[in-house]
N, CA, C and O atoms as a MOPAC input file, in Angstrom:
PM7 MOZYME 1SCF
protein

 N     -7.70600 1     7.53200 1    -8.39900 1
 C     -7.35700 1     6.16300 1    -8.11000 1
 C     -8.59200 1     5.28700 1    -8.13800 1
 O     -9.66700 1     5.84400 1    -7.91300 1
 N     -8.57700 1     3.92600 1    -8.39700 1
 C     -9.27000 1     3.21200 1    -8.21400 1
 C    -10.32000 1     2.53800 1    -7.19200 1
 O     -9.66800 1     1.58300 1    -6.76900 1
 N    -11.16600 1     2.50900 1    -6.76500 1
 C    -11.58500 1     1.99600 1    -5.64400 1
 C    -11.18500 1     0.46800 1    -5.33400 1
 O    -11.53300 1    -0.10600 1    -4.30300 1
 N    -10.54100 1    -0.02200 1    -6.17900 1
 C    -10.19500 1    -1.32100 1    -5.91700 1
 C     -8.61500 1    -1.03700 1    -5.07900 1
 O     -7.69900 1    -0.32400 1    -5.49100 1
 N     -8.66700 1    -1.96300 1    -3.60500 1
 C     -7.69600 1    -1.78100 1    -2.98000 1
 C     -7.26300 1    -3.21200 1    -1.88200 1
 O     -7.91700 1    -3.81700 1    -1.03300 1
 N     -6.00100 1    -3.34500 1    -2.34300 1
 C     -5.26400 1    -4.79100 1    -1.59100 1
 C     -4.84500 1    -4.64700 1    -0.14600 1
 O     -3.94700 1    -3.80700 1    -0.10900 1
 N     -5.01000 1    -4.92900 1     0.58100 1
 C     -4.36300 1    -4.69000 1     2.18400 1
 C     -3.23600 1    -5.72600 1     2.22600 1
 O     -3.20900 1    -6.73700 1     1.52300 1
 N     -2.69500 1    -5.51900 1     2.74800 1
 C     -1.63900 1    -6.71200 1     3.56600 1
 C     -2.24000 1    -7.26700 1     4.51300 1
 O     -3.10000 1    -6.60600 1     5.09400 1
 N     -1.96100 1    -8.64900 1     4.94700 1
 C     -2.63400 1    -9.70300 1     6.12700 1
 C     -1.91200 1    -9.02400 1     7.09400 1
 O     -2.54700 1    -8.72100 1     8.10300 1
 N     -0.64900 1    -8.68400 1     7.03600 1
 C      0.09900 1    -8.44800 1     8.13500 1
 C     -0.51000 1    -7.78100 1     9.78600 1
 O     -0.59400 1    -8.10500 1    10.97000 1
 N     -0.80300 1    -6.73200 1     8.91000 1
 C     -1.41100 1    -5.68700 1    10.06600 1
 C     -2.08000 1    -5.13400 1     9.36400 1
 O     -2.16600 1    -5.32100 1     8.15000 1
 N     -2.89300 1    -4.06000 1    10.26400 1
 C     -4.06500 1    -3.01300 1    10.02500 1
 C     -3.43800 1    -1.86000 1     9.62700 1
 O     -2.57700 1    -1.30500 1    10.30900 1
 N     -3.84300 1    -1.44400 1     8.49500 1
 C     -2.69200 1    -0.29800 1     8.37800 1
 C     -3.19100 1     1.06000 1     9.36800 1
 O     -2.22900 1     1.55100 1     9.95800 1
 N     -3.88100 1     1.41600 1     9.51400 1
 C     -4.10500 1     2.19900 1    10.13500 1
 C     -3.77400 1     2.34400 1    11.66000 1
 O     -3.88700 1     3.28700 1    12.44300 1
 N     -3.25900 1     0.87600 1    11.80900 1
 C     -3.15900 1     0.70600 1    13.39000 1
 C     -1.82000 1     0.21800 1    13.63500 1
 O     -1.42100 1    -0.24200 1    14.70500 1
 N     -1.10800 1     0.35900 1    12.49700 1
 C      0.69000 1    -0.33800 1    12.66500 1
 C      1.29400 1     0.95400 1    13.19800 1
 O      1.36700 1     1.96700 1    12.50200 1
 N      1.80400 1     0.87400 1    14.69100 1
 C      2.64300 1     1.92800 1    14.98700 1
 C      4.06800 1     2.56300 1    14.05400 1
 O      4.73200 1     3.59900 1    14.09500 1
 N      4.07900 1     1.50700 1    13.36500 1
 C      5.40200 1     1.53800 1    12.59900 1
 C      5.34400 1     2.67100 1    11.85300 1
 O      6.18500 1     3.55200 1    11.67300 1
 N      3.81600 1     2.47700 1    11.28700 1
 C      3.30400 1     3.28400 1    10.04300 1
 C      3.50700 1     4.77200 1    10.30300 1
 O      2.36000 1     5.17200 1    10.49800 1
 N      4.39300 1     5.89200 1    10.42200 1
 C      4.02000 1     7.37100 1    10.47000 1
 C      3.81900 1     7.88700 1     9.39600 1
 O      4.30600 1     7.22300 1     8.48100 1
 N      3.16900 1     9.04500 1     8.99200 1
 C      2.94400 1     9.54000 1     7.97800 1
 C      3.79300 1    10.11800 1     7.14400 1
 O      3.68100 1    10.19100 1     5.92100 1
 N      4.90800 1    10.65800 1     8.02300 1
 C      6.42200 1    10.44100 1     6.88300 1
 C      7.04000 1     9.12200 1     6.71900 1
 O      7.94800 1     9.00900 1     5.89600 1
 N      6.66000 1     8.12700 1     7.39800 1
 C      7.53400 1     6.90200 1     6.94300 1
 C      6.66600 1     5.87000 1     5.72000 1
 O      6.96300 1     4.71600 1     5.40900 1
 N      5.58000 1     6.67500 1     5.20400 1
 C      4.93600 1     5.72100 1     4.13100 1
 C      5.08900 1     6.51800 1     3.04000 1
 O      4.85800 1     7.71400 1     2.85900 1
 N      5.51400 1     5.66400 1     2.34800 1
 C      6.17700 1     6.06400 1     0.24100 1
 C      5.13800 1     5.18500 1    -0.34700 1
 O      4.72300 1     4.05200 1    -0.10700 1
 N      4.79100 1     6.38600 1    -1.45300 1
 C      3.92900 1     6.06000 1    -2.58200 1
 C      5.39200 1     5.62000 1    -4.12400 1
 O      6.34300 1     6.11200 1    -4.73100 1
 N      4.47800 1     4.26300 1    -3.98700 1
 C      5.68100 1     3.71600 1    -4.98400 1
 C      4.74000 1     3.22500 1    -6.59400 1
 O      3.51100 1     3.27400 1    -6.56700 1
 N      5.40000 1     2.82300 1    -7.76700 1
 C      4.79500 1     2.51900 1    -8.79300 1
 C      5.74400 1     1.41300 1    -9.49900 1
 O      6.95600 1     1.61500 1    -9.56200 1
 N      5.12100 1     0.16200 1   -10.06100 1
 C      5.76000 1    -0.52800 1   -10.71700 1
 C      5.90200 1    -0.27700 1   -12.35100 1
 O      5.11000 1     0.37900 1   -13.02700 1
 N      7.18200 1    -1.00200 1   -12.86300 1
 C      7.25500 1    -0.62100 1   -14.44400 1
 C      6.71000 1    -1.59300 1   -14.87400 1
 O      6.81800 1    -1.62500 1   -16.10000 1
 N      5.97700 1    -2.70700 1   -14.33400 1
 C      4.97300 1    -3.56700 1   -15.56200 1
 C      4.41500 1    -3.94300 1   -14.69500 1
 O      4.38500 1    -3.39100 1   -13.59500 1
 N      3.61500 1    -5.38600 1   -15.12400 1
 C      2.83100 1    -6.01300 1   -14.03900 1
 C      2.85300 1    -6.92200 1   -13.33900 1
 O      2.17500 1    -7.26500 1   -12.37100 1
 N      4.11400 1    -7.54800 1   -14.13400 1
 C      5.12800 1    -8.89500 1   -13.65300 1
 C      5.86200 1    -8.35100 1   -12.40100 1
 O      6.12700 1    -9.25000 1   -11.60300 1
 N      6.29200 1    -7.00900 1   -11.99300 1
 C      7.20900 1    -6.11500 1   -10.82200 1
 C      6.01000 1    -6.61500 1   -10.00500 1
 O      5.92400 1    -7.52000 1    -9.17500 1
 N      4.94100 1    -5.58500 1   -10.58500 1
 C      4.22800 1    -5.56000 1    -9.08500 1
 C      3.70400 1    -6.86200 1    -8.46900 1
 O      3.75600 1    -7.02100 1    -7.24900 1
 N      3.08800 1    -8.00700 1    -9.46800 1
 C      3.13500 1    -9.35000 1    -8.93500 1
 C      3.99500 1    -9.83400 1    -7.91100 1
 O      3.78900 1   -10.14900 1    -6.73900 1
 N      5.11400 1    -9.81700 1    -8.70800 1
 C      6.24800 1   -10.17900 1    -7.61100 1
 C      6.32100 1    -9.49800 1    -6.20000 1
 O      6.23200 1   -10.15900 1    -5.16500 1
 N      6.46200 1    -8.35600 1    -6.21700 1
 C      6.15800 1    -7.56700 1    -4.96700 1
 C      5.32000 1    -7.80700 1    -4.50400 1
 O      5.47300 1    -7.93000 1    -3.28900 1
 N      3.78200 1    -8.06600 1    -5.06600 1
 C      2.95600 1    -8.44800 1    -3.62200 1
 C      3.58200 1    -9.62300 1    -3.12700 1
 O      3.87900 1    -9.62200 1    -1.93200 1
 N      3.84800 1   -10.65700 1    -3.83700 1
 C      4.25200 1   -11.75000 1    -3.23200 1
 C      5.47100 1   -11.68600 1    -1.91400 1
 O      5.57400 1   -12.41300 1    -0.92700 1
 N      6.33600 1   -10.47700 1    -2.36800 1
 C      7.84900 1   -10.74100 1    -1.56900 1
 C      7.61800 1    -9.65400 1    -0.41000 1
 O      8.44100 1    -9.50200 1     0.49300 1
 N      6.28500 1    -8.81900 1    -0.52300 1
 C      5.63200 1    -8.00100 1     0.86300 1
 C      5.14500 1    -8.53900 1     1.60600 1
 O      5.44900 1    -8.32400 1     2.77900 1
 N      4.01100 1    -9.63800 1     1.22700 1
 C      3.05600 1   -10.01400 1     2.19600 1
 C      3.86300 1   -11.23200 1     3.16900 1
 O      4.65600 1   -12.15800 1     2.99600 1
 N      3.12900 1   -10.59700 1     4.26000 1
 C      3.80100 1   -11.17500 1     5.36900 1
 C      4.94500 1   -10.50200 1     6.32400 1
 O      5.20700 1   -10.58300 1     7.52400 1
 N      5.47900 1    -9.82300 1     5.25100 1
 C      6.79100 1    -8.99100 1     5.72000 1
 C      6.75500 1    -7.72700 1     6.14600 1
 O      7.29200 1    -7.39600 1     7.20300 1
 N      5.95200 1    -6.66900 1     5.16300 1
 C      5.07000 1    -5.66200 1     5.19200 1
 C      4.28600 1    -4.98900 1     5.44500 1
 O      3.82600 1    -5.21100 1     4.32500 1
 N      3.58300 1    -4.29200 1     5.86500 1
 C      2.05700 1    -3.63500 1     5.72300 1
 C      1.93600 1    -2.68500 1     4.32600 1
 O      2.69100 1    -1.74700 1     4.07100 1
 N      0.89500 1    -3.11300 1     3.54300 1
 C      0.97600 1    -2.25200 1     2.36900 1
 C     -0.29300 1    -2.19100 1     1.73400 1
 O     -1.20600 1    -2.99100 1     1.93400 1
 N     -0.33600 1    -0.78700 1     0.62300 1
 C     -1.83400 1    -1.11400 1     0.25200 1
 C     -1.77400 1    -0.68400 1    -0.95700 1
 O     -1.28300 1     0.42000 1    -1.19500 1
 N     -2.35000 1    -1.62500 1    -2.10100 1
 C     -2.18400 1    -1.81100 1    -3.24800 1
 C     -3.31000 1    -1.01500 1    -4.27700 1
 O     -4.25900 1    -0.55500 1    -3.64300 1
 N     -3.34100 1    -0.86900 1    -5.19700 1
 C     -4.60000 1     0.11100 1    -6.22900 1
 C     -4.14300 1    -0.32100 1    -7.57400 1
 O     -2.97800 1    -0.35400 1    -7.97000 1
 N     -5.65000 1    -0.77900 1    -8.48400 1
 C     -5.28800 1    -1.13600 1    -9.50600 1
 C     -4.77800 1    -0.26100 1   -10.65600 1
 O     -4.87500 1    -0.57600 1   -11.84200 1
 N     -4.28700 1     0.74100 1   -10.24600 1
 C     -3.96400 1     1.67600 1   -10.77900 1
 C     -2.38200 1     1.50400 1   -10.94900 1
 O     -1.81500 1     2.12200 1   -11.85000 1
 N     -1.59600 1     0.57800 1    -9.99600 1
 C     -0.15500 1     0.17500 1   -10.40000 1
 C      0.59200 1     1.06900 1    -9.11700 1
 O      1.75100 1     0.85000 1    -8.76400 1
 N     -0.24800 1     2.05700 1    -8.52700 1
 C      0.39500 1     2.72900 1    -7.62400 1
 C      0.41700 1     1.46800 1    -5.99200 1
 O     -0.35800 1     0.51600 1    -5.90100 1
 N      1.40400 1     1.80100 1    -4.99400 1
 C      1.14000 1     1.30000 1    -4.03600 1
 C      1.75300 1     1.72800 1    -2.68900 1
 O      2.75600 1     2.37800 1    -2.98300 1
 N      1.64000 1     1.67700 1    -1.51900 1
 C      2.18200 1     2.27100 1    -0.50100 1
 C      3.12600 1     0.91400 1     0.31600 1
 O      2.95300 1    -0.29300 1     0.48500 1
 N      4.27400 1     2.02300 1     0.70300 1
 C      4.53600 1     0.95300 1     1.69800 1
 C      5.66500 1     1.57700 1     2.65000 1
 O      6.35300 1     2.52700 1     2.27500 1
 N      5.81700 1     0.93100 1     4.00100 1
 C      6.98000 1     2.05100 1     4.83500 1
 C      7.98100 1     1.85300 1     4.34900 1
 O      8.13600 1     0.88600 1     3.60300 1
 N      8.96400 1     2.72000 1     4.63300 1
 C     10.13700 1     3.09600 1     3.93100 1
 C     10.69000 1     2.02200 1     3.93900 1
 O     10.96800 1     1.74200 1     2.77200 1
 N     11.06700 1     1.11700 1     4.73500 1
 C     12.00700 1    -0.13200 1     5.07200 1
 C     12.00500 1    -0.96300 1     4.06600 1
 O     12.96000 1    -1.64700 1     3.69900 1
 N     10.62400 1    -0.91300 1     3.46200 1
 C     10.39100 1    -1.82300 1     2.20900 1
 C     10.90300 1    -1.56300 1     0.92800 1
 O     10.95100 1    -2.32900 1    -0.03400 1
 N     11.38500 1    -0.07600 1     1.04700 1
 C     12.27900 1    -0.32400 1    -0.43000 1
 C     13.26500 1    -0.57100 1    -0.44100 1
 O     13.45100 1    -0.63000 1    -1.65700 1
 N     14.36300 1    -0.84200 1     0.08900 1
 C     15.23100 1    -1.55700 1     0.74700 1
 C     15.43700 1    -3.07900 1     0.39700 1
 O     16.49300 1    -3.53000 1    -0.04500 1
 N     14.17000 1    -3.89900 1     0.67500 1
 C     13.87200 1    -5.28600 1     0.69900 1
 C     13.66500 1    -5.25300 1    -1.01800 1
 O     14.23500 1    -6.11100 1    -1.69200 1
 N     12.85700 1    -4.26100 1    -1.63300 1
 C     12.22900 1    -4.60900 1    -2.59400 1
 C     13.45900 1    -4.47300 1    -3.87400 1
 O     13.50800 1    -5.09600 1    -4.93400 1
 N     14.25600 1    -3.58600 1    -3.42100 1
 C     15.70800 1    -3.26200 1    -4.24900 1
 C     16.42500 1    -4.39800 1    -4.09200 1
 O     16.66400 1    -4.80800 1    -5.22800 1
 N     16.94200 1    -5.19700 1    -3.20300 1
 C     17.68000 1    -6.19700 1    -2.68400 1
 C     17.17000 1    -7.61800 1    -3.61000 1
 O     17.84100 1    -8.32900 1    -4.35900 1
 N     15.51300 1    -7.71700 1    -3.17200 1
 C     14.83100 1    -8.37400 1    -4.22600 1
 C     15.04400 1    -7.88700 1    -5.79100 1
 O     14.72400 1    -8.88000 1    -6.44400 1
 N     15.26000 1    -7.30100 1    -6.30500 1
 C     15.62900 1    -6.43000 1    -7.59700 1
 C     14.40500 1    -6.54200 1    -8.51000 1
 O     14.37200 1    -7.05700 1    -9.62700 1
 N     13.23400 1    -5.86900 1    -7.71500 1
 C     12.40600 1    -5.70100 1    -8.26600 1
 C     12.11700 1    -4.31000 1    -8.52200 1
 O     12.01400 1    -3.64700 1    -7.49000 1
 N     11.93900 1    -3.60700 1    -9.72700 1
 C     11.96800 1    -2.52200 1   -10.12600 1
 C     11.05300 1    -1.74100 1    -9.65400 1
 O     10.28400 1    -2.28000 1    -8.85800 1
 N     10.84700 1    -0.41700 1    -9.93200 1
 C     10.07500 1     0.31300 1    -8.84200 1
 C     10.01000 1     1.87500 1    -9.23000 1
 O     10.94300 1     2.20600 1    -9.96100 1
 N      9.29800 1     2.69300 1    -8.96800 1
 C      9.51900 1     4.22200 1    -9.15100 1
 C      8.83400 1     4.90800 1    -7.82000 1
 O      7.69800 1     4.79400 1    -7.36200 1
 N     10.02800 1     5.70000 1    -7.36300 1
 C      9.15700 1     6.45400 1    -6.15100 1
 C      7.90000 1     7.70700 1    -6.45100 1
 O      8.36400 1     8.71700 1    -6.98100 1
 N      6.75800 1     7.73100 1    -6.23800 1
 C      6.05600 1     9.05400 1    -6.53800 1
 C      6.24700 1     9.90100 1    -5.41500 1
 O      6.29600 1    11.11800 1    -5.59700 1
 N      6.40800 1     9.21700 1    -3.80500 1
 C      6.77200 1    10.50700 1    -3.27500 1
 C      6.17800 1     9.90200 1    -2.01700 1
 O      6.04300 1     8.68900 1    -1.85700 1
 N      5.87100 1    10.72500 1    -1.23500 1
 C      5.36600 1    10.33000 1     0.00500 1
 C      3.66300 1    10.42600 1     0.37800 1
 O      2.82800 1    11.29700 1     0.13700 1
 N      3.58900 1     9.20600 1     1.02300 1
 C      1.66500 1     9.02100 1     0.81200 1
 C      1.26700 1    10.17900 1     1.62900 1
 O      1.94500 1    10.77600 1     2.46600 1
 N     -0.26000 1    10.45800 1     1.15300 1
 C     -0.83000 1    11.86700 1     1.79300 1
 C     -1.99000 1    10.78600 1     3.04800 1
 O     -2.39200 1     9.62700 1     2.94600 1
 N     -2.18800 1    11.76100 1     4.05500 1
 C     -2.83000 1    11.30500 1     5.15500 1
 C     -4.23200 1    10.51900 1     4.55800 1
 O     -4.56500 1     9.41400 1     4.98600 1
 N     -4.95600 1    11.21200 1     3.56600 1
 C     -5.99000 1    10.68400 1     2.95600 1
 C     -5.84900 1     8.63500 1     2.70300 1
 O     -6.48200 1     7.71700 1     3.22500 1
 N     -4.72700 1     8.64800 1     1.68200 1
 C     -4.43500 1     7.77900 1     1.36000 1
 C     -4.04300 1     6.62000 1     2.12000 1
 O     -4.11900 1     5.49000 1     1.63900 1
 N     -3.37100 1     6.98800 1     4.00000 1
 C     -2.87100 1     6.26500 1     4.90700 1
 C     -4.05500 1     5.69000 1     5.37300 1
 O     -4.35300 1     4.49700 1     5.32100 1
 N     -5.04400 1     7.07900 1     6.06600 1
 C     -6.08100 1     6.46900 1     6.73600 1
 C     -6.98800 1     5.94400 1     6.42400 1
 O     -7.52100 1     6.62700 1     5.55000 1
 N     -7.68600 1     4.84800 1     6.66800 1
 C     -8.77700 1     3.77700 1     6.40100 1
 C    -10.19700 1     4.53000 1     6.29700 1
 O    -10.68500 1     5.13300 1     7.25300 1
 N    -10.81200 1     4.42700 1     5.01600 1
 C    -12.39200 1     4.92000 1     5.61900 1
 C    -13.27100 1     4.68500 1     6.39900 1
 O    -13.79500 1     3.57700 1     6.51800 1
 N    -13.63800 1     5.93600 1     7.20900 1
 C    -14.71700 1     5.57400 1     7.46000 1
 C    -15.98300 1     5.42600 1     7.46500 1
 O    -16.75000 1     5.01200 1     8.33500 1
 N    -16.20100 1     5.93500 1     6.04300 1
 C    -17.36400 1     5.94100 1     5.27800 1
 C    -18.06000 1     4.38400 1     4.75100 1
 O    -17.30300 1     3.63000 1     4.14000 1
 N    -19.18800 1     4.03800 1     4.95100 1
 C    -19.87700 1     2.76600 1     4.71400 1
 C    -20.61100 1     2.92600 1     3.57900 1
 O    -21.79500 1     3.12500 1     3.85100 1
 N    -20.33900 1     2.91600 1     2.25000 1
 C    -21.10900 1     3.34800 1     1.15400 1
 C    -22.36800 1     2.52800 1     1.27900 1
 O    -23.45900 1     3.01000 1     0.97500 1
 N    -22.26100 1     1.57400 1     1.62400 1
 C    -23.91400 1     0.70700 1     1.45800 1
 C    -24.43400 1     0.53900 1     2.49000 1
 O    -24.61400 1    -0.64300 1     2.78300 1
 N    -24.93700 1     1.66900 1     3.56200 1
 C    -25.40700 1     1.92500 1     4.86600 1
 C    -26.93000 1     1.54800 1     4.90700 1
 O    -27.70700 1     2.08700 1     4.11900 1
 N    -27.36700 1     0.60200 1     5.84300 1
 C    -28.65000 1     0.18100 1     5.52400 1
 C    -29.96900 1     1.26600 1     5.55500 1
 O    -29.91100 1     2.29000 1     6.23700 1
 N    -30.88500 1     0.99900 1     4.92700 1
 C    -32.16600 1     2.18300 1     5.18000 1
 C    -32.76400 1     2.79900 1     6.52800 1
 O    -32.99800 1     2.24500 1     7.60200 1
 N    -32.90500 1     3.88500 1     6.19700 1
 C    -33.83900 1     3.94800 1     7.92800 1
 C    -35.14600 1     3.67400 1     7.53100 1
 O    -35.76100 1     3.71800 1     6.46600 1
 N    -35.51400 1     3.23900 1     9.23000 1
 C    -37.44000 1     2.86200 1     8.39500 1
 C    -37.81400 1     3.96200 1     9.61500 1
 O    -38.98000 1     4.31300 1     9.79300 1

Protein backbone atom coordinates (compact mmCIF):
# COMPACT_ATOMS: atom_id res chain seq x y z
CA UNK A 1 0.00 0.00 0.00
CA UNK A 2 0.83 3.40 -0.33
CA UNK A 3 2.09 5.63 2.30
CA UNK A 4 -0.23 8.20 1.27
CA UNK A 5 -3.25 8.08 3.70
CA UNK A 6 -6.75 10.18 4.20
CA UNK A 7 -8.27 10.19 7.77
CA UNK A 8 -11.72 11.27 8.39
CA UNK A 9 -12.26 14.69 10.52
CA UNK A 10 -14.77 12.79 12.30
CA UNK A 11 -12.84 10.96 14.87
CA UNK A 12 -9.51 9.40 15.66
CA UNK A 13 -9.58 6.21 14.32
CA UNK A 14 -7.80 4.57 16.66
CA UNK A 15 -9.78 5.99 19.44
CA UNK A 16 -13.55 5.54 18.01
CA UNK A 17 -15.07 3.01 20.38
CA UNK A 18 -17.29 2.14 17.59
CA UNK A 19 -14.29 0.97 15.70
CA UNK A 20 -13.71 -3.04 16.71
CA UNK A 21 -11.53 -4.96 14.80
CA UNK A 22 -14.24 -7.13 13.39
CA UNK A 23 -16.44 -4.22 12.69
CA UNK A 24 -13.87 -2.53 10.11
CA UNK A 25 -14.17 -3.71 6.20
CA UNK A 26 -11.54 -3.24 3.77
CA UNK A 27 -13.47 -1.93 0.78
CA UNK A 28 -12.31 -0.93 -3.01
CA UNK A 29 -13.82 1.35 -5.54
CA UNK A 30 -14.52 0.50 -9.41
CA UNK A 31 -13.15 3.92 -10.67
CA UNK A 32 -12.26 7.11 -9.30
CA UNK A 33 -15.39 9.03 -9.74
CA UNK A 34 -16.96 6.03 -6.80
CA UNK A 35 -14.35 6.75 -4.59
CA UNK A 36 -14.60 10.67 -4.93
CA UNK A 37 -18.01 10.50 -4.22
CA UNK A 38 -17.58 8.40 -1.19
CA UNK A 39 -15.16 10.49 0.43
CA UNK A 40 -17.51 13.15 0.06
CA UNK A 41 -20.83 11.14 1.35
CA UNK A 42 -18.35 9.63 4.50
CA UNK A 43 -16.88 12.55 5.82
CA UNK A 44 -18.55 13.73 8.61
CA UNK A 45 -20.68 10.69 8.90
CA UNK A 46 -17.90 8.13 9.20
CA UNK A 47 -14.55 7.36 10.49
CA UNK A 48 -12.46 6.08 7.61
CA UNK A 49 -9.08 5.77 6.13
CA UNK A 50 -8.31 6.15 2.65
CA UNK A 51 -4.88 4.88 0.41
CA UNK A 52 -4.02 5.91 -2.89
CA UNK A 53 -4.09 2.69 -3.85
CA UNK A 54 -8.18 2.80 -4.27
CA UNK A 55 -8.39 0.54 -1.21
CA UNK A 56 -10.23 2.01 1.94
CA UNK A 57 -11.56 1.13 5.40
CA UNK A 58 -14.59 1.78 6.99
CA UNK A 59 -17.10 0.25 9.89
CA UNK A 60 -19.51 -1.92 8.73
CA UNK A 61 -22.51 0.55 9.03
CA UNK A 62 -21.01 2.37 6.18
CA UNK A 63 -21.77 0.02 3.59
CA UNK A 64 -25.13 0.27 4.11
CA UNK A 65 -25.07 4.21 3.63
CA UNK A 66 -22.70 3.79 0.76
CA UNK A 67 -25.16 1.14 -1.12
CA UNK A 68 -28.24 3.35 -0.37
CA UNK A 69 -26.02 6.20 -1.84
CA UNK A 70 -25.48 3.74 -4.91
CA UNK A 71 -22.13 4.11 -4.98
CA UNK A 72 -20.33 1.10 -6.19
CA UNK A 73 -17.90 -0.73 -4.19
CA UNK A 74 -16.06 -4.21 -3.75
CA UNK A 75 -15.57 -5.82 -0.39
CA UNK A 76 -11.78 -7.20 0.11
CA UNK A 77 -12.60 -8.44 3.44
CA UNK A 78 -11.98 -7.42 6.81
CA UNK A 79 -9.14 -4.82 7.90
CA UNK A 80 -6.09 -6.49 9.70
CA UNK A 81 -5.06 -4.90 13.16
CA UNK A 82 -1.92 -3.46 11.36
CA UNK A 83 -4.00 -1.47 9.09
CA UNK A 84 -6.62 -0.22 12.07
CA UNK A 85 -3.93 0.92 14.35
CA UNK A 86 -2.24 4.33 13.95
CA UNK A 87 1.63 4.44 13.89
CA UNK A 88 3.64 4.85 16.13
CA UNK A 89 6.63 5.19 14.44
CA UNK A 90 8.03 8.96 13.71
CA UNK A 91 10.04 8.45 10.51
CA UNK A 92 11.73 11.92 10.76
CA UNK A 93 12.85 11.69 14.50
CA UNK A 94 15.16 14.52 15.31
CA UNK A 95 19.13 13.85 15.82
CA UNK A 96 20.73 13.09 19.03
CA UNK A 97 23.62 15.41 19.82
Amino acid sequence: MSDKVILSSKAHWGRDPRLREDSVIRIRFTDVDAKKRALGRLAGRFPFKSWATGEMLVPEGALGFLATENIAFQVEGPATYEQITPSLRDPASAPVQ
